[in-house]
Backbone bond lengths (Angstrom), bond angles and torsions (degrees), N, CA, C in turn:
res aa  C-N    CA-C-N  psi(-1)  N-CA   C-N-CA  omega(-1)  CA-C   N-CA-C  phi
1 X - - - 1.475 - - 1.526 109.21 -
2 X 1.032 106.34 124.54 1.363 104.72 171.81 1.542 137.49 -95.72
3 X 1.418 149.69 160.30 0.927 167.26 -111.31 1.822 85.52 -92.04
4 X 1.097 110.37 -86.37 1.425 120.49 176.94 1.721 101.39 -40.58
5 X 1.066 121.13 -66.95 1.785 108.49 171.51 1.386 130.98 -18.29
6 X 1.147 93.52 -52.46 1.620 123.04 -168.60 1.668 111.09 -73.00
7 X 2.145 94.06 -49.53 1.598 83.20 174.07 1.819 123.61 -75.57
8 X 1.762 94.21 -17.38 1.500 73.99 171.88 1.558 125.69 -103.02
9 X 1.616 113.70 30.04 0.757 117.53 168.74 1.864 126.37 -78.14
10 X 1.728 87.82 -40.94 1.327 118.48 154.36 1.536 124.62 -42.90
11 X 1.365 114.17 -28.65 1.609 115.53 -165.08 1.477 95.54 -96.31
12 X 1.564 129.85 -20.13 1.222 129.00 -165.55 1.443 97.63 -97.31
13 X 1.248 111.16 -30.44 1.727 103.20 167.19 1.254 137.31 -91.59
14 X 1.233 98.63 -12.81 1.468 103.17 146.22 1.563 147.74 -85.09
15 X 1.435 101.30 -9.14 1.206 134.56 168.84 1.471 95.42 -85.80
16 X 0.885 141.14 -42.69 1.542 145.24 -153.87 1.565 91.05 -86.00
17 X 1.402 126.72 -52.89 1.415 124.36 -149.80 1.914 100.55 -91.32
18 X 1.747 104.75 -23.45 1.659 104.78 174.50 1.851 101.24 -85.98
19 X 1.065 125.02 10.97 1.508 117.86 171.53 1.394 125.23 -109.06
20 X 1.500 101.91 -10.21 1.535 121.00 -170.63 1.755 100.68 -92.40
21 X 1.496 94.94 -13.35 1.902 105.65 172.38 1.612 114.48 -76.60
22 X 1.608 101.91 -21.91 1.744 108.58 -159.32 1.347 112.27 -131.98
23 X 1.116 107.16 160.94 1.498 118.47 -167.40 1.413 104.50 -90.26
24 X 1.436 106.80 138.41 1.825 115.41 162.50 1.102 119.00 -46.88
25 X 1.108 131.50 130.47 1.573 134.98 144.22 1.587 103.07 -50.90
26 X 1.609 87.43 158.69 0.951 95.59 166.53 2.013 150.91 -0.68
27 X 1.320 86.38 -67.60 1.439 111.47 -162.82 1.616 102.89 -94.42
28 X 1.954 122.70 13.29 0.839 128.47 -168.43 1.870 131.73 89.50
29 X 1.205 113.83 -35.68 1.437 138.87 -171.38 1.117 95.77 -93.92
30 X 1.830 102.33 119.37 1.022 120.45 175.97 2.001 112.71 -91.28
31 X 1.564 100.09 133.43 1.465 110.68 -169.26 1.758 108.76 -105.63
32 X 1.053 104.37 111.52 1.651 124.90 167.00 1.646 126.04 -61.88
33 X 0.805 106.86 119.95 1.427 92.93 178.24 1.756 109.76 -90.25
34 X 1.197 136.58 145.73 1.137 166.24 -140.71 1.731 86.72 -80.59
35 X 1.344 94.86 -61.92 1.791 108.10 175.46 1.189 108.46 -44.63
36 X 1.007 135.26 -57.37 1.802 137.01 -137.25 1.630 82.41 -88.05
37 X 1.518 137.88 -43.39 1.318 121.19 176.52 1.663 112.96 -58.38
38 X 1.188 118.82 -30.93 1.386 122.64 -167.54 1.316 107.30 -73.14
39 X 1.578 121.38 -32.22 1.205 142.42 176.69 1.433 112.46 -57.23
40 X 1.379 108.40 -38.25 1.413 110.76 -153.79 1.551 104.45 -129.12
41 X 1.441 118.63 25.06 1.190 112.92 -171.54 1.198 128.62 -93.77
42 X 1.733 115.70 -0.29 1.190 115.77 170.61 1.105 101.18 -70.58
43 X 1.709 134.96 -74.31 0.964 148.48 133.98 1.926 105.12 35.69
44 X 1.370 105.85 -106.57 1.340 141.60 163.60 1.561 110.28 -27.03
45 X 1.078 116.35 -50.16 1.670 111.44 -152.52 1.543 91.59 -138.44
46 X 1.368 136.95 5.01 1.398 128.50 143.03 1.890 100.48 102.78
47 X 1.713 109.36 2.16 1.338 124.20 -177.54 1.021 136.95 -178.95
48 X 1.421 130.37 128.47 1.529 125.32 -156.12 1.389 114.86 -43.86
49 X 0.884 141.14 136.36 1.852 118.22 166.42 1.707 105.96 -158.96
50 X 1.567 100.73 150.88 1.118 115.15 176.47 1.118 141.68 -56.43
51 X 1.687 137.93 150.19 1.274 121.49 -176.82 1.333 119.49 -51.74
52 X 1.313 106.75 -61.39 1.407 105.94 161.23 1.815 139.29 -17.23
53 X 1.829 104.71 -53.48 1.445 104.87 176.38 0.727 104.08 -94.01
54 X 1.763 147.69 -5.24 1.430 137.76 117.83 1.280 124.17 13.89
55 X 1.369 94.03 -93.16 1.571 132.33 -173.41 2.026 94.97 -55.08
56 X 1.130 109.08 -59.83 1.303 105.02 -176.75 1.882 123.49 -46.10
57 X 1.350 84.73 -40.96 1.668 102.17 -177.33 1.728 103.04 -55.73
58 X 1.617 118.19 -58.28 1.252 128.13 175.80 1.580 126.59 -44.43
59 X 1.726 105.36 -52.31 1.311 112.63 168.10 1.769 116.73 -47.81
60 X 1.348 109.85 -46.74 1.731 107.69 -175.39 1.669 104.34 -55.68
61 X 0.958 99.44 -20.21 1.975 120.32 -162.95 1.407 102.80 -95.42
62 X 1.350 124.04 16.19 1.791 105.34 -157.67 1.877 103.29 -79.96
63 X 1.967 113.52 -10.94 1.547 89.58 168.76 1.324 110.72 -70.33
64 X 0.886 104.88 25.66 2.181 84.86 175.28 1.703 101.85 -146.79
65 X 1.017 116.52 -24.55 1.382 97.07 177.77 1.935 105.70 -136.65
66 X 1.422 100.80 158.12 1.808 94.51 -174.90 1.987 86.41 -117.30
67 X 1.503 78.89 161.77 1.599 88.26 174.87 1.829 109.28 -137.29
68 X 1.541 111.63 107.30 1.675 96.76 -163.18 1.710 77.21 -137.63
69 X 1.883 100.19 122.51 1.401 112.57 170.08 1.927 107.80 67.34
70 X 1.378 98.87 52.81 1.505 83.06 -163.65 1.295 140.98 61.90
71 X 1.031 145.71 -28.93 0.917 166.02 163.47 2.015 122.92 -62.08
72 X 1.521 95.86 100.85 1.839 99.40 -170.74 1.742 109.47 -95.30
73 X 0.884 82.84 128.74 1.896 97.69 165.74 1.578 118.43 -144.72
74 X 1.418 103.65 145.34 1.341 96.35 -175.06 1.668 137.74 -91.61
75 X 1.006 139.32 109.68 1.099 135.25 172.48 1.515 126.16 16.82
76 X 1.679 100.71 -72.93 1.863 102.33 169.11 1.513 85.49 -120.92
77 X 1.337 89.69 -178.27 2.056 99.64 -175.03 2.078 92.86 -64.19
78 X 0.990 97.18 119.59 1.913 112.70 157.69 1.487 94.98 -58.76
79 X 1.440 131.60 132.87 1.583 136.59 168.33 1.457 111.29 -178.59
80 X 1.241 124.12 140.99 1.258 120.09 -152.80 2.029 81.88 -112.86
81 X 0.963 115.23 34.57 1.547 116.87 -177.33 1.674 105.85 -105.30
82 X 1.233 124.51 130.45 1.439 101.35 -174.45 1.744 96.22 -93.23
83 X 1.541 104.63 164.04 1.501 116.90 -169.33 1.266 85.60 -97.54
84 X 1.751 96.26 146.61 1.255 121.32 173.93 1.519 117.84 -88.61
85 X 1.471 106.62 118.03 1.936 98.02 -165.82 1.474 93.63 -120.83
């Protein structure tokens, strides 16, 4: 596994574990605020870090999650449930 694997494995579980705190909008998809990772990123991501390397971490990540106005949501639903096909 590699380095990049790992961190965005990290971003989906932390994204995963700050959405399981909050309610869906509307349309189902739950929206993160940019903050609440920054808040919680020692925590979350194993080290304090800035909005900025935040934001950076997400951009390498943009197939799975978008970031517009601060504000993160993911692409398809993030869920560690496999779909039934």
């Amino acid at each position: 596994q590699t380095k990049a694997d790992r961190e965005r494995q990290q971003l989906i579980d932390a994204y995963t574990f700050l959405a399981s705190t909050l309610p869906p909008d509307d349309d189902g998809i739950v929206r993160v605020r940019l903050k609440d990772f920054v808040e919680n990123s020692e925590e979350l991501l194993g080290k304090e870090m800035s909005e900025r390397n935040i934001r950076r971490k997400f951009s390498k990540n943009e197939d799975i999650f978008t970031m517009k106005k601060g504000i993160i949501s993911p692409i398809e639903k993030v869920n560690n449930d496999s779909e039934d096909s």
